[in-house]
N, C-alpha and C positions, 0 to 999 in steps of 0.2 A: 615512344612515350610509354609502349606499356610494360620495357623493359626497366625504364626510370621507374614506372609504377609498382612493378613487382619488385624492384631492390628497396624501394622508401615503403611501402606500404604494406607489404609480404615480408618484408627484412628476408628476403633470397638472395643466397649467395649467386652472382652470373659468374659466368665462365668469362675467361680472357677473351677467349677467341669471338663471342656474342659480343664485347664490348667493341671487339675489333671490328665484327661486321655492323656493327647499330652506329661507330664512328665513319666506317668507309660511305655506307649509306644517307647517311646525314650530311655530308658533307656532299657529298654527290647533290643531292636534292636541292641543297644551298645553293652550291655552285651551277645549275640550272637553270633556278627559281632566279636566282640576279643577273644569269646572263639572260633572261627574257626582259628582267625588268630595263636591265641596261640595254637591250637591242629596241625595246619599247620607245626608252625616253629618245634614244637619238635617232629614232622615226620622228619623232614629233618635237625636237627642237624649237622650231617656230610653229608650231600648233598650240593647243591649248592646255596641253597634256593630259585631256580626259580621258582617254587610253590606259594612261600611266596610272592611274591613280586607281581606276578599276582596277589594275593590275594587281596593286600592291591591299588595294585594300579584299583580293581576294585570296592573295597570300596568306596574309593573317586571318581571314578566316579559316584557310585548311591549316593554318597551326594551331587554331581555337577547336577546330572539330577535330584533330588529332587528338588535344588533351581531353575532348569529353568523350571520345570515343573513348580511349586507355580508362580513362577513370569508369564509363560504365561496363568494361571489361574485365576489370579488376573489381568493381564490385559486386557483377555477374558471380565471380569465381570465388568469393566471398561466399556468397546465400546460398552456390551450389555445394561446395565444400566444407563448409562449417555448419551447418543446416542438413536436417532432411528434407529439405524445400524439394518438390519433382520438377525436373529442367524443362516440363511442358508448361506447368503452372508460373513458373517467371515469366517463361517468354509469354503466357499468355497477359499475362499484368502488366510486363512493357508494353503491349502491342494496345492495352486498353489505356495505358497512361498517353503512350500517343495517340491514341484516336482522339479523347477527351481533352489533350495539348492542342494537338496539332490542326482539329478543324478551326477552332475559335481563330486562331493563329492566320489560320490560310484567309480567312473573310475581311479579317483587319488588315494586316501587309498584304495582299495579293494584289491590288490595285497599285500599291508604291513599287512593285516591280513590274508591272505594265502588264499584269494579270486580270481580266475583270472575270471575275465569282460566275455574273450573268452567264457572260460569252462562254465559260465552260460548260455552264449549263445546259446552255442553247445547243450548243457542240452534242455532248451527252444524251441528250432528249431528242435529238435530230433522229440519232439512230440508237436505238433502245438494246438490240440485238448486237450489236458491234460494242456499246459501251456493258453490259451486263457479261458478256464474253472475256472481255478486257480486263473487268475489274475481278471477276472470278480465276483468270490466269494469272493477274499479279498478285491477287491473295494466295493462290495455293504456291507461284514464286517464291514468296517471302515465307510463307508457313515450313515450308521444304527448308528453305535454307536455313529460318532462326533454328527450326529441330536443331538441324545438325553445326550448326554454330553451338549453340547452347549447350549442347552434349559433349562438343570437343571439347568446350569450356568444361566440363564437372569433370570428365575420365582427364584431363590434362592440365594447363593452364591457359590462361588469359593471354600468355604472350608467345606460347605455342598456336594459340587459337589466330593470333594476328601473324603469326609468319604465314601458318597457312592461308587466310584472307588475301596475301600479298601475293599468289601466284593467280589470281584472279586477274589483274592487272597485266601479267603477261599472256593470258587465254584470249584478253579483250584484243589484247596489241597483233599477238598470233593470228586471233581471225581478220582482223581490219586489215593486215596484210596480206591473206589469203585474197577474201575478199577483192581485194585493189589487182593482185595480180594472176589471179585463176579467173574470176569473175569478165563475163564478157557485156559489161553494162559501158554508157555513154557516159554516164555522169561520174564515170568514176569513184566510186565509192571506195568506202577504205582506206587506206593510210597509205603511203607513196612510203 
């Protein structure tokens, strides 16, 4: 997507060869994504297919958060490079669009996915020192990493920015199979 976005919306010329790997990739992904959905359905032939339907309707959302990811990546690279906006001051103005978004958000739907508000509450208050420890390691998590997202974003582009993003995905896989097969645990952790 943010290849698409930066030829429509950057009018940048792409190389052959980035055309060729965003084709070989895409299709890969397709052909994946349907052989789950089609190994799904014919588990559940004479089921009810509520399976399937989770399946496909969470397809479509990671094609939906694909396109909003690339567009606010493309328009990251926009305010950093057309602007003298400072790459700490955007990320800090997303990070307040989402709080000011995203708690309202969490209190309305969080009970139609089988979240109740309370019980995390309860959860959190239970142990004050475990949750204050937590919330302070995924804030400096995320602060660590938008920097340096955001920065790759202004010195390069938005779809430089997501190739590198995408070796993330192979870090996760790399250690889940470390994990599984160095790891001397019972429950087997990690990826087989």
């Amino acid at each position: 997507m943010s290849v698409f976005a930066s030829r429509i919306i950057r009018k940048r010329l792409v190389s052959n060869t980035r055309w060729i790997g965003v084709s070989i990739l895409a299709v890969g992904l397709i052909l994946v994504g349907f052989a789950n959905v089609l190994q799904e359905r014919e588990k559940e032939e004479k089921a009810d297919g509520e399976n399937f339907r989770q399946l496909m309707i969470g397809n479509l959302l990671i094609f939906a958060q694909c396109i909003f990811s690339a567009t606010q990546d493309i328009t990251e690279e926009i305010f950093l490079q057309e602007t003298d906006m400072p790459a700490t001051l955007l990320l800090g103005m997303e990070g307040l669009f989402g709080f000011i978004f995203g708690v309202p958000l969490y209190f309305c739907f969080a009970s139609s996915f089988g979240e109740s508000p309370s019980d995390t509450w309860a959860v959190l208050s239970s142990s004050p020192l475990k949750a204050g420890s937590a919330v302070v390691c995924l804030l400096l998590l995320v602060l660590i990493t938008g920097i340096f997202n955001i920065i790759a974003t202004e010195v390069t582009s938005s779809m430089s920015r997501n190739v590198w993003k995408n070796f993330r995905t192979i870090l996760v896989w790399v250690f889940g199979l470390l994990i599984f097969y160095v790891g001397e645990n019972d429950d087997r952790f990690g990826e087989e």
